[in-house]
Each structure stands twice: as C-alpha cells, then as structure tokens.
N, C-alpha and C positions, 0 to 999 in steps of 0.2 A: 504494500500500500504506500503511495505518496504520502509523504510528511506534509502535514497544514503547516508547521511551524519547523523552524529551525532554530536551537539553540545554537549561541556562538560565544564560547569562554576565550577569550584574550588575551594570556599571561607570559611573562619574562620573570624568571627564575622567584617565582610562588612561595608563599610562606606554605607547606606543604599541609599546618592546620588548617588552615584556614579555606584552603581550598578541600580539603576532606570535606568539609561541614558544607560547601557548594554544593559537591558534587551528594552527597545524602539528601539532603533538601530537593533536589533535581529527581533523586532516585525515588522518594517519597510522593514528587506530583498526582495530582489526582488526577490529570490527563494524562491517559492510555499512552503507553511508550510507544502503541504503531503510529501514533498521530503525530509523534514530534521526533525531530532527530536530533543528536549532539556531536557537536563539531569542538574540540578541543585545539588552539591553534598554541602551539608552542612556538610562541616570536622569538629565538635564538635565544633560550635560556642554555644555561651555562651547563646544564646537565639536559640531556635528551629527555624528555616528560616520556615518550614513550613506552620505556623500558620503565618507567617507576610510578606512572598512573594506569592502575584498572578501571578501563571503560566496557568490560565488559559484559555488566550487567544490562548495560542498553544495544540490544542488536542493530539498535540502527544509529551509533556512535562512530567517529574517526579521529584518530589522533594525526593532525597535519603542521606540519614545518616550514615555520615561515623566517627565513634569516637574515631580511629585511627589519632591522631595529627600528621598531616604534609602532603605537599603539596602531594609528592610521593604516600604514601597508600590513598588520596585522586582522585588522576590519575587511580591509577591501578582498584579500585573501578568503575569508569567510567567506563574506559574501556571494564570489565566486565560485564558492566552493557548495553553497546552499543550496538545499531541493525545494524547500515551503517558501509560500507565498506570504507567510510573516516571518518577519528573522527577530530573534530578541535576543538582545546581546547580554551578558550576565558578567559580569568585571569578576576577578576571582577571590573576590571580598566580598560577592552580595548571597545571600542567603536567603531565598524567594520563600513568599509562605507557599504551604503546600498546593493552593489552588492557583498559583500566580498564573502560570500558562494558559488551562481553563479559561480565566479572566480575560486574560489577553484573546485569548483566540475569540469569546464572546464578543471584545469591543472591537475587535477584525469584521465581525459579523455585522454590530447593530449600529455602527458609526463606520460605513464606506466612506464618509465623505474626512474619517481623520484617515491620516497617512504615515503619524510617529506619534506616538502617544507610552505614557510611563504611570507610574506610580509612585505611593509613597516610600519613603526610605529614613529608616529610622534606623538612627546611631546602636553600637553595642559596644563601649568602651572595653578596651584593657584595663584603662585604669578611671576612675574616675577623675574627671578634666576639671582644670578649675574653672570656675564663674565667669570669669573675664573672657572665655573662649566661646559663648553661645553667641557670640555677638557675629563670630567670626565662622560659624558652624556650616554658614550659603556656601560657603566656598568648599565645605569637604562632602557635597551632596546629600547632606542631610535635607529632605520636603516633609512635610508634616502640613496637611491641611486640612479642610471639613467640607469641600462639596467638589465635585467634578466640575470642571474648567476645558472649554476647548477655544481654539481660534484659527480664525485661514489667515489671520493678518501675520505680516513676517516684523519681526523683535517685538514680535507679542510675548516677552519670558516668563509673564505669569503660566501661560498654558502648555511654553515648549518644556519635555521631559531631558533630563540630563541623560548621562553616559550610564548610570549604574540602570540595567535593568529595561534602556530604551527598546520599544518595540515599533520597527519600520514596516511598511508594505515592500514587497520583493520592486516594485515598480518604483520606488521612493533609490532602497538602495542601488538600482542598475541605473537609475540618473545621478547619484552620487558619485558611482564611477565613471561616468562621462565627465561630472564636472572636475573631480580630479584628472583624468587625462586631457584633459582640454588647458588646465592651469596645475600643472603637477606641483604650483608652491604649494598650494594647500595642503599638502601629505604632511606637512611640518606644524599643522595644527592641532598637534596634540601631544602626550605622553611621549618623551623618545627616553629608554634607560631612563638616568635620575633626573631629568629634566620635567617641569612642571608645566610647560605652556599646555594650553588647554585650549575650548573651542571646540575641536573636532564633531566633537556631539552636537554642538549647538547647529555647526552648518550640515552635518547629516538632517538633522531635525527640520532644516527649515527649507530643504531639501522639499521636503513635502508640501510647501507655500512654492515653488517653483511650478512642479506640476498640477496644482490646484487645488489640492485637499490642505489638510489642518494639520493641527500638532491641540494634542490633550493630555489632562492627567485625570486619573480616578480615584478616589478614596478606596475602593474595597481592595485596587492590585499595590502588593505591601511588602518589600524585603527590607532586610537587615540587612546596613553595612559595618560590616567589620571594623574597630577601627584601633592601632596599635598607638598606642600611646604616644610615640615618636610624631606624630601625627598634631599633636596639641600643645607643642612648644611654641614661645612665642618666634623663635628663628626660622622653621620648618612654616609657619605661619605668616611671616613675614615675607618669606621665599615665595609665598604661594599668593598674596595680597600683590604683588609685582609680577608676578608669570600673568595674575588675574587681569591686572590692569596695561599689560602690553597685548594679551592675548584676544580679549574684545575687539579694541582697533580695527585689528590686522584679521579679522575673520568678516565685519563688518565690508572693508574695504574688500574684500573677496564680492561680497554681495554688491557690490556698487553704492556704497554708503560712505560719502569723503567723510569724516573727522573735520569740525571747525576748527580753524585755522588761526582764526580770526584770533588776536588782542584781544582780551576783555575791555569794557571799558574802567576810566579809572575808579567810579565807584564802584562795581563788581569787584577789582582787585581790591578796594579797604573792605568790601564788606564779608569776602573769604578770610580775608587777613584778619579781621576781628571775629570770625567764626573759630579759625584755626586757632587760636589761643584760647577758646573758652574751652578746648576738650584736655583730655591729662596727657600723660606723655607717652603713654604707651597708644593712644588714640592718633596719636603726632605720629609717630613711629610707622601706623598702620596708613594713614592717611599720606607720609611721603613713600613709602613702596608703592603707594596704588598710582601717585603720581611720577612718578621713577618710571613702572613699566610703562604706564599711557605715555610719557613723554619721548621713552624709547622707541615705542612704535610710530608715532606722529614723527618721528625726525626720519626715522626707516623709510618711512610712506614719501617724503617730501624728496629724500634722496633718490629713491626708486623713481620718483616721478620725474625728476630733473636730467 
C-alpha cells in the first residue's frame, strides 16, 4: 500500500537518548504503520546511524545518507526520497503525542486549502531553566496556544508552523525544491553543524503562500521538544538572538521583501535611545545580538546588491 504520509527524521550525530524516545513515540502512533512510512536521513554524522539504529520494526522505514552538511540539503534529500503526499518532518528532539500523525493526516483531509501547517510544542527541560529564559523561549520553538489559527497571507507568523514537527503537502515540498535550485543560496538557511542561522522552515512554510494555499497550526496536534540544558544559557542564547536576527532578513529578501534602508528619523533614534535604557542589562545584551545579526544581514544584502 502507498504511504499517505511520510515521516522524515533529520539528524547529525544525535544524542542517541533522545532520539530512542522519537523513534518509541513514532512506534506507538495510532496510525496504522501501512499508512505512513519513515525515512531516517543521517546528514554525515560522525558514526554511520545505520549500523546503530533499528528501524526495523517499521516495514516501511529506510535509513539514507546524506553527506551534504546541513539541515536544508538534509530536507530536500527527504523529500526526494518520499512516497506520501504529506511529508512531516520530526527534528530528532521532538516526541509526537501518540495520535500526532492521525491529526495531521485529518487536517491533510478537512483543510485542502492549508499546504504547511504544525502544532503545539511544548518544552521538557533537562534541567529546570531559570525565569529570565521564558522571555526568550520563541526562539527554541516552544508554541503553546488555545485555538486553531490559519492564513494564505505570507509573514502571517502567527499561523506559519516552525521546523519541529512541520507538516507540508508533497506539492508545497516539490516547489520548494524548484525554489532552491532556481536560487541555491537558500540551502544556507538553516542548521549547518554548530551553526545556528535559521529560517529554513519558515521559507518551506511559506512555500505554501507561493502556490496558493495557507500555513496553520492546531491545538489538538502536540509534541515534546526535548531540550538539554546547554540550551538555556545566556551565551548559547545570545548566539541564537543574533543567528535570529540576521536570519529573518536574509530569508525575507529571498521572498522579495527589501529590508528599510532608510535612516530613522531623529526622533525615532531618541525615542529607541530612551527605550533602550529603560530595560536591564541583560535585556541590553539581548536587544544588541538581535541588532548585530539584522545589521549583518542588511550590510550582506546592500553589498550583494552593489
């Protein structure tokens, strides 16, 4: 029987917990294993996944080799690689509830007219984080919300779903890989090794506003992201407030969306100027990495353009 869905796991060299607890929660779905297949892509981990993860409890699983570093030529590999006409990507930190798939393949069903839509995703610390860090929680994909949300408009972000757990239409991803070979900078928007830029999802997702349908998210579809303590320092945080804010830009500008350019005027610049000192320092701190990446990609953009 043809797969409705394709699972697609994305990993370089896996905490090999963490991924156990994925791939259980995968085993556990309450949609029928003939309906969905899984596709394990080992992106040039350091050890062959193959020889050391059993997928064989799913008959219709493959372990594939992709030695192209980074998350993107990781996805697009999937993709290519995929039989179902929904693909849902599962990062190898997220831990779907049991009926996640189900879910999804119903909102494949009763919303033809979405084309990337996600779910909630809620945190499972190593350690408990401190206080100061929920402020800062958007950025490590934690969504948490109380009613279903959709939109066709494109940098609608209330409704588009991130990377942990996104679910695309087969027609969403095979025009994503058009727009990467058409503009193969884009491959560089996302994950590569320890590097943090990001996006990648975001222009998948909006991918689905190209060809005419939406981007949603749903209260009832729910995983757990994993999340390792190293994760909620303020330096690892800091790293990722600056990947955040150069990585917007430059995914934007992909879409046809220049960045103002423009001088503020001079009241704007006192009236940031006396914002920026009412916050504390560690607020300071956060707010110039955000300004540090955006101002590296705007100078990227201006050089590219000249």
């Amino acid at each position: 029987m043809q797969p409705s869905i394709s699972v697609i796991i994305c990993t370089h060299n896996p905490k090999h917990d963490y991924l156990d607890k994925v791939l259980k929660a995968l085993e556990s779905q309450t949609l029928s294993l003939e309906k969905w297949e899984l596709l394990l892509v080992d992106n040039a981990s350091a050890q062959i996944l193959a020889s050391e993860i059993d997928l064989s409890w799913h008959s219709q699983s493959r372990h594939i080799r992709e030695e192209q570093l980074g998350l993107t030529p990781a996805r697009l590999r999937g993709i290519k690689e995929a039989k179902g006409e929904t693909i849902v990507f599962v990062d190898d930190d997220n831990v779907l509830d049991l009926d996640y798939l189900e879910l999804a393949s119903q909102v494949s069903i009763d919303y033809p007219f979405i084309g990337a839509w996600g779910g909630q995703i809620r945190p499972e610390f190593e350690e408990q984080p401190p206080e100061w860090t929920k402020l800062y929680w958007w950025m490590l994909a934690i969504r948490e919300f109380d009613q279903d949300k959709w939109s066709n408009l494109l940098y609608c972000y209330e409704t588009v779903p991130c990377g942990a757990g996104i679910c695309v239409r087969k027609t969403v991803a095979e025009k994503y890989i058009d727009l990467l070979q058409n503009d193969p900078k884009r491959v560089a928007l996302d994950r590569k090794g320890k590097k943090l830029i990001s996006c990648g999802d975001l222009d998948l997702a909006f991918t689905s506003c190209d060809i005419g349908l939406g981007t949603g998210q749903f209260t009832k579809m729910k995983l757990i992201h994993l999340m390792p303590s190293g994760r909620l320092t303020e330096e690892y945080l800091l790293r990722l407030a600056e990947a955040n804010g150069y990585s917007s830009p430059i995914m934007e500008s992909f879409r046809g969306k220049v960045p103002n350019l423009s001088k503020p005027s001079l009241f704007r610049r006192l009236l940031k100027y006396c914002k920026f000192w009412q916050i504390n320092s560690r607020e300071h701190r956060f707010h110039l990495a955000f300004e540090r990446g955006k101002n590296l990609a705007i100078q990227e953009l201006i050089n590219n353009k000249t």
